[in-house]
C-alpha positions in Angstrom: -25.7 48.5 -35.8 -22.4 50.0 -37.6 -20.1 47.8 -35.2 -22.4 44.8 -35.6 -21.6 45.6 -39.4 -18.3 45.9 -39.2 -17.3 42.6 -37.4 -19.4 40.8 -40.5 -17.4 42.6 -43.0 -20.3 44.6 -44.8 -19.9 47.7 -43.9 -16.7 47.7 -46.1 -18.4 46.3 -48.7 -21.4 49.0 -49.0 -19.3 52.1 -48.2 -22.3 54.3 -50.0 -25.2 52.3 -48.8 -24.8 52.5 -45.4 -25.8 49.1 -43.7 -28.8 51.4 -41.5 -30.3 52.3 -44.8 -29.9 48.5 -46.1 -31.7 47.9 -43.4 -34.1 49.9 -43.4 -34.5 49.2 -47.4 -34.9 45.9 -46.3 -37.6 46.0 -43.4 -39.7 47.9 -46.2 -39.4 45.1 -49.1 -40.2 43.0 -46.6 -42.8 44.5 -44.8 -44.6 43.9 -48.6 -46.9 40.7 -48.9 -45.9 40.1 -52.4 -43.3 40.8 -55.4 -40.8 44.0 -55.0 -38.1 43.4 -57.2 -34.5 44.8 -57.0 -35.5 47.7 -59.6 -38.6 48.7 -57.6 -36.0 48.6 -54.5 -33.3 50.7 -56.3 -35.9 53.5 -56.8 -36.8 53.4 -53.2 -33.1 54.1 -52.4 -32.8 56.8 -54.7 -36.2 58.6 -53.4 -35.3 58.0 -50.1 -31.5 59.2 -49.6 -30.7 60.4 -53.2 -28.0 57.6 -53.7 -27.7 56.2 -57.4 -27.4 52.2 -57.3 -28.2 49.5 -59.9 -29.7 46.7 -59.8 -26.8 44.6 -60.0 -24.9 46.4 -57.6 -27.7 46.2 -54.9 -27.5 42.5 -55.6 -23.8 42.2 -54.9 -24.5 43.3 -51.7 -26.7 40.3 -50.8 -24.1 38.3 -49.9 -23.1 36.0 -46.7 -21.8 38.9 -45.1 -25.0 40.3 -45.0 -27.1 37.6 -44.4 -25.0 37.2 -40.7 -25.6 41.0 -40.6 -29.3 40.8 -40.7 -29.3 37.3 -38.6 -27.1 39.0 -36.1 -30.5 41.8 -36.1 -32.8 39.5 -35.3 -31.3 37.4 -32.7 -30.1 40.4 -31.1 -34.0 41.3 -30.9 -34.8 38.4 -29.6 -32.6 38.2 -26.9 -33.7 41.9 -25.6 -38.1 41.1 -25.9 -39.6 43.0 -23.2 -42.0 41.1 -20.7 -45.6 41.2 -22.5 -47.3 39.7 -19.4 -51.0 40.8 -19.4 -52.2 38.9 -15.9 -49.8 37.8 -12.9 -52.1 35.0 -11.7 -52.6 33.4 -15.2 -50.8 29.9 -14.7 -48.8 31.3 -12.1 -48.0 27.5 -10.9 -45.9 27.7 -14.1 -42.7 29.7 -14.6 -43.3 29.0 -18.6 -46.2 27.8 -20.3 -44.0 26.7 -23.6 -45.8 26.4 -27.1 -44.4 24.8 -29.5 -44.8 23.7 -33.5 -43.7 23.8 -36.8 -44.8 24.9 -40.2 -43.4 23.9 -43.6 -43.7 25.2 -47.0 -42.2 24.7 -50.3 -39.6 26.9 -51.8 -38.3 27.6 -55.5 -35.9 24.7 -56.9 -33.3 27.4 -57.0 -32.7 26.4 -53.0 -32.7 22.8 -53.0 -28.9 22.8 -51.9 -30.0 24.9 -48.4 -33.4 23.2 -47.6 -34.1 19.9 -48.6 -37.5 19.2 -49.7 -39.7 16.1 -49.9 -39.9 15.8 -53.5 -42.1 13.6 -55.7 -44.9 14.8 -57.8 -46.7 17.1 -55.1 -43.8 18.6 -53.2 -41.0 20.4 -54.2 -37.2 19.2 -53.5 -36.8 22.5 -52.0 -38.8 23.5 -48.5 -38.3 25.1 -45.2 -39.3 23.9 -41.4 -39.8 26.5 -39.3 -39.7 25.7 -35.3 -41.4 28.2 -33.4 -41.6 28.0 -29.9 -43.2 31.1 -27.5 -44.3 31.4 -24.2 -47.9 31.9 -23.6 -47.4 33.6 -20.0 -45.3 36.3 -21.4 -45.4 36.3 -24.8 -41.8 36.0 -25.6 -40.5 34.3 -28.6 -38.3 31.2 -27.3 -36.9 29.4 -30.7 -37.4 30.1 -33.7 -35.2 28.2 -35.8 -35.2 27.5 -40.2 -34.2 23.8 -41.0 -34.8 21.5 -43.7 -38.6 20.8 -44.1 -37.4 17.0 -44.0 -36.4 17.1 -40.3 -38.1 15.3 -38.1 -40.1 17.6 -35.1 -38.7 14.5 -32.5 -35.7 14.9 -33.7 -35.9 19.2 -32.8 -37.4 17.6 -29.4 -34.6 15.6 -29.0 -31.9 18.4 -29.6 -33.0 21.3 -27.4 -34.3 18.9 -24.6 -31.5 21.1 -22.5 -33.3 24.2 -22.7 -36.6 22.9 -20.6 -36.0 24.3 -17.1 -37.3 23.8 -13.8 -41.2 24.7 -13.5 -41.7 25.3 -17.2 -45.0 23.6 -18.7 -44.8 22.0 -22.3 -48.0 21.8 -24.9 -46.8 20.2 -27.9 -48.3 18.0 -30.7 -47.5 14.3 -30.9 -44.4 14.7 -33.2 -42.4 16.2 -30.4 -43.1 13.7 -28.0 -41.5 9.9 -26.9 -41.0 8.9 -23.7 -37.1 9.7 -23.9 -38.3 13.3 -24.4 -41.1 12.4 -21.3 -38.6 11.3 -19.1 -36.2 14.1 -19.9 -38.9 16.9 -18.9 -39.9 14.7 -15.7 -35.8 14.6 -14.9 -35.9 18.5 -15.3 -38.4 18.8 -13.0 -40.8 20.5 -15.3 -44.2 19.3 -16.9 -46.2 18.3 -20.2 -49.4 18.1 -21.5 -49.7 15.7 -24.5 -52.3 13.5 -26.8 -51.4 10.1 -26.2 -49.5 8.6 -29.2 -51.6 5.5 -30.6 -48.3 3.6 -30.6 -47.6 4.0 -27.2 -48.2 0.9 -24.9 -50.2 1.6 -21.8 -50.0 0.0 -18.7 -52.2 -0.6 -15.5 -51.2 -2.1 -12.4 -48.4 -4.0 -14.8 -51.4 -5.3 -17.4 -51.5 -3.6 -20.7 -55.0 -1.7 -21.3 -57.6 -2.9 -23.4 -59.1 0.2 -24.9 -62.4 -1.9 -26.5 -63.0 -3.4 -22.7 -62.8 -0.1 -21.2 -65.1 1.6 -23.6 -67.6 -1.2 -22.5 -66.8 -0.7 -19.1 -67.3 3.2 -19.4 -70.3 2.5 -21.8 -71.7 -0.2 -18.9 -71.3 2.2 -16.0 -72.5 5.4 -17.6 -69.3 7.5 -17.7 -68.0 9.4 -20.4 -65.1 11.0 -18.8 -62.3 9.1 -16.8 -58.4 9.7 -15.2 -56.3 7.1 -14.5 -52.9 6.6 -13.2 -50.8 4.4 -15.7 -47.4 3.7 -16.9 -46.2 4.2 -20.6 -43.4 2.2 -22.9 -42.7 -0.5 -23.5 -38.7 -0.9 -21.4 -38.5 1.9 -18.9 -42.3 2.6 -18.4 -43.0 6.1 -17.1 -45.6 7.2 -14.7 -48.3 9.4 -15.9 -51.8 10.7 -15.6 -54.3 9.8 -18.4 -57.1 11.2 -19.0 -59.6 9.6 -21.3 -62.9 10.9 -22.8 -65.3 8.9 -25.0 -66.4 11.5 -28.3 -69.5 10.9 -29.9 -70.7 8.3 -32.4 -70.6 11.0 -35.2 -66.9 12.8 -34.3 -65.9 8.9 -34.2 -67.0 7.6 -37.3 -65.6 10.7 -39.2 -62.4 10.4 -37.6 -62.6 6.3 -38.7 -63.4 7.2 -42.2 -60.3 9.7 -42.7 -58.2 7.6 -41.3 -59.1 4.5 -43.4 -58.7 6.7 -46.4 -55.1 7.5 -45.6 -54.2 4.0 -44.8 -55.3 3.0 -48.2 -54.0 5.4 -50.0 -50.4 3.4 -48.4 -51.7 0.0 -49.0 -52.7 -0.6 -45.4 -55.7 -1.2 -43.0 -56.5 0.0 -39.6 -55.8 -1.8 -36.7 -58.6 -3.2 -33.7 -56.3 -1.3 -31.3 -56.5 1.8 -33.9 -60.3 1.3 -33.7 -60.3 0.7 -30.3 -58.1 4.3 -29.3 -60.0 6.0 -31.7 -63.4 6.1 -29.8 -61.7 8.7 -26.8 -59.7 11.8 -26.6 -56.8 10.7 -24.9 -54.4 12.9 -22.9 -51.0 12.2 -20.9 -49.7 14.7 -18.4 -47.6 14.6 -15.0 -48.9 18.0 -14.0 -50.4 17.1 -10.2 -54.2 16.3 -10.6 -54.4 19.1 -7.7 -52.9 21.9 -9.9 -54.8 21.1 -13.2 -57.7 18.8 -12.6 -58.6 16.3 -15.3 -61.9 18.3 -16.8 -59.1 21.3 -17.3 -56.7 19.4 -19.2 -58.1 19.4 -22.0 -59.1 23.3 -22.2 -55.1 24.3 -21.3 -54.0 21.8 -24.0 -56.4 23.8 -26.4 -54.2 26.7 -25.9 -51.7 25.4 -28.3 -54.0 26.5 -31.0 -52.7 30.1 -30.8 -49.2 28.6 -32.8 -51.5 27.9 -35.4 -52.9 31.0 -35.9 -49.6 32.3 -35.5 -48.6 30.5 -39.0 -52.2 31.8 -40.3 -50.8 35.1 -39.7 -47.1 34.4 -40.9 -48.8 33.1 -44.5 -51.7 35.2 -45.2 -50.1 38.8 -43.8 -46.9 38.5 -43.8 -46.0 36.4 -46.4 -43.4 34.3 -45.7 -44.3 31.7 -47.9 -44.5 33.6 -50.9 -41.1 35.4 -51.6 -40.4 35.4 -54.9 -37.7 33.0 -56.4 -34.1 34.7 -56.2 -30.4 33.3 -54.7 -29.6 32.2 -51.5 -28.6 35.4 -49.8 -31.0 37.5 -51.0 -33.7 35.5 -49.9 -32.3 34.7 -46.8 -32.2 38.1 -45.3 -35.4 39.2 -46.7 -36.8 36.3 -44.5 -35.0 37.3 -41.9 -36.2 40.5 -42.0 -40.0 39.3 -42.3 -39.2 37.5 -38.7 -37.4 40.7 -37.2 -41.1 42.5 -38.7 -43.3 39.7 -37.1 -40.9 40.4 -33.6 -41.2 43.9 -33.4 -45.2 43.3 -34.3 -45.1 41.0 -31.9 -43.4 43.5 -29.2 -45.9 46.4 -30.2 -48.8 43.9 -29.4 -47.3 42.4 -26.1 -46.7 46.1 -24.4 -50.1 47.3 -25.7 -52.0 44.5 -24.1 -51.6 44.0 -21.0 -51.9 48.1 -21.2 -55.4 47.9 -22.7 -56.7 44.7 -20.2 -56.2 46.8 -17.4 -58.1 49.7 -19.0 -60.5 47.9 -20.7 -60.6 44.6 -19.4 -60.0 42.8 -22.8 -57.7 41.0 -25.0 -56.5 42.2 -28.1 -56.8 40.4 -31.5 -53.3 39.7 -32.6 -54.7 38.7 -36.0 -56.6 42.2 -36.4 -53.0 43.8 -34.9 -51.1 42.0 -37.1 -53.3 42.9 -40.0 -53.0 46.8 -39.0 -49.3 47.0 -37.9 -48.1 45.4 -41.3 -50.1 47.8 -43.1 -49.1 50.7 -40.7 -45.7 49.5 -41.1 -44.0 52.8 -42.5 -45.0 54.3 -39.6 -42.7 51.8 -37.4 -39.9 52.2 -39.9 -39.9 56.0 -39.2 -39.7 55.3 -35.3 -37.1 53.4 -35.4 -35.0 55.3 -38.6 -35.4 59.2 -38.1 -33.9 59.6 -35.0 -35.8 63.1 -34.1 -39.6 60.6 -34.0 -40.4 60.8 -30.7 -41.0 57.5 -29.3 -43.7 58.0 -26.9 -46.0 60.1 -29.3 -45.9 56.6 -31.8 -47.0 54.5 -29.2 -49.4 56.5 -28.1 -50.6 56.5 -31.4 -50.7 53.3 -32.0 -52.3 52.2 -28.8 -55.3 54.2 -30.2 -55.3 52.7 -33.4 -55.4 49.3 -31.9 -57.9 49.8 -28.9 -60.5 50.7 -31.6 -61.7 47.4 -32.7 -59.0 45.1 -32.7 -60.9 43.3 -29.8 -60.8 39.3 -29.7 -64.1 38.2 -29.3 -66.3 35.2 -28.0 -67.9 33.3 -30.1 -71.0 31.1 -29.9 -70.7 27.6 -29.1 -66.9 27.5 -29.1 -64.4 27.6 -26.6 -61.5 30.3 -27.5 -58.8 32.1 -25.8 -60.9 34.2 -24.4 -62.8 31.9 -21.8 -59.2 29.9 -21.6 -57.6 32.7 -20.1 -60.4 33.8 -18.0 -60.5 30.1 -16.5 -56.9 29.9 -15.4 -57.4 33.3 -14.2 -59.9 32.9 -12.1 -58.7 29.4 -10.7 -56.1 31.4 -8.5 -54.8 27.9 -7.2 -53.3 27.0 -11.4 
């Protein structure tokens, strides 16, 4: 850490506060859902290690310097993640199973010049994207990176379309997805799992679909459930697997209603073909139909509703979203350090799990662990800053803490991770 600190030029800068106890100073503002202000932090440093600094001087030390100091932390961390895998024949077709969204939030107008917001009378003009990729096999982090909440989620598709590799499986929304980015994963020899995009043309046997005529064909013949083999796009068509599914009369007409809503809210009117589309759950894959059947697509592409609790934990425990308004530096490292928190969460949760599923035979909650390791936090910090904890004393302690309670559970009626993972465990063949 002190060599990392002297390339970046801040360990001459803080030749008192040494850059471990900055650090450590820092993991413990952080660690705080909520507002801990540079007085409240200066006391800290004083009860802590007896060293007298103001508020002004702590600061100065927020500076960019510092800011590559703490990034350098955190990508250091997430280049040495440990291998969380809880079950060697879940998706074992798969090298990766890769994840992937974005979440965005507005910021204080003081940071307009570093993240460009949307603006207007709702948003701010200052806001943050975060892309946030992980692997569901393994539980490694794969991307996390902090742009401007007014770029695009195509465009990020478009950029790191180099790091797919051979045998990796991509579950993304819609926004990540066009045929360029299609043809790219095909060309890697890898595979997706995608909603079809409404704009998207469709083709069969060279003849563009009609989606009304095939919801009266489907009505006609009694079938609710279909795959065919099509071609996508318009130039270059693309060779894919689609499979359709008709929802109910009820799911459809709610899903017409907000939709016409937001078209007139922009002065516009939904199509026949919008109409038409709207009547099935539509999916788009090149997996091979023997490796996922069609009835499983769906339940594998529901997986990518973990990301989303993911940024349910990110908002409402850790509180990225609501550090209070300061510079550019300051706030930078304090959310880098709220990252390097959720990773090291993130690690404690991975190497207990797969632990705990051989012993007990269940998953772990990473809400409820989340919930419990942010607040148990201190005890972390010691582990990793007072060099006589013994590490194998605080796991051990913290496996007990989580194995009581911190269970995910089934629930009623619903499909969650749960009976996901069981399915593509116990299909050996996926």
């Amino acid at each position: 850490m002190q060599r990392k600190a002297v390339e970046t030029g801040f360990y001459k800068r803080s030749s008192k506060l040494l850059p471990s106890k900055f650090f450590d100073i820092l993991l413990h503002v952080a660690s705080i859902n909520g507002i801990f202000s540079l007085g409240q932090a200066c006391c800290e440093i004083a009860e802590s290690s007896c060293i007298s600094i103001s508020k002004q001087g702590l600061d100065d030390r927020f500076n960019d310097s510092s800011v590559t100091f703490i990034q350098s932390i955190f990508e250091e961390q997430l280049a040495r993640q440990i291998d969380g895998t809880i079950h060697p024949d879940f998706l074992k077709k798969f090298s990766r199973v890769r994840i992937k969204d974005s979440t965005r939030f507005d910021l204080s107008e003081k940071l307009k010049e570093h993240f460009h917001g949307f603006g207007g009378k709702v948003t701010s003009d200052a806001a943050v994207c975060v892309q946030y990729e992980f692997d569901i096999k393994d539980g490694k982090l794969l991307d996390v990176d902090f742009t401007h909440a007014i770029s695009s989620d195509k465009t990020d598709a478009k950029n790191k379309a180099n790091d797919i590799q051979k045998g990796d499986l991509i579950i993304r929304d819609l926004g990540y997805y066009s045929t360029d980015v299609i043809k790219k994963i095909i060309n890697k020899e890898a595979f997706f799992i995608s909603r079809l995009n409404l704009k998207l043309l469709i083709f069969e046997d060279e003849k563009e679909i009609s989606f009304s005529s095939l919801h009266r064909k489907m009505i006609k013949d009694q079938q609710s459930h279909l795959e065919k083999q099509v071609l996508i796009g318009k130039e270059d068509k693309v060779p894919v697997r689609m499979i359709i599914d008709i929802i109910p009369e009820e799911v459809y007409q709610k899903r017409i209603t907000k939709a016409a809503k937001e078209c007139k809210k922009k002065g516009f009117q939904l199509s026949d073909e919008y109409k038409a589309r709207a009547r099935f759950n539509l999916f788009i894959t090149n997996v091979p139909q023997a490796e996922i059947p069609s009835t499983q697509v769906y339940q594998l592409y529901k997986i990518r509703w973990q990301i989303e609790l993911m940024f349910k934990i990110w908002k409402s425990t850790c509180g990225i979203d609501k550090i209070q308004p300061m510079k550019y530096q300051r706030w930078m490292c304090l959310f880098y350090a709220k990252f390097i928190i959720i990773l090291i969460n993130n690690q404690l949760i991975n190497l207990l799990q797969k632990a705990c599923y051989e012993k007990y035979g269940k998953l772990l909650s990473k809400q409820k662990c989340f919930k419990t390791l942010t607040n148990y936090f201190y005890k972390t910090r010691e582990a990793l800053f007072r060099s006589n904890q013994n590490l194998s004393i605080f796991i051990k302690s913290i496996s007990n803490l989580l194995s009581k309670n911190h269970w995910l559970e089934k629930r009623k009626e619903r499909t969650n991770y749960v009976d996901i993972f069981t399915l593509f465990i116990c299909n050996t063949n996926i």
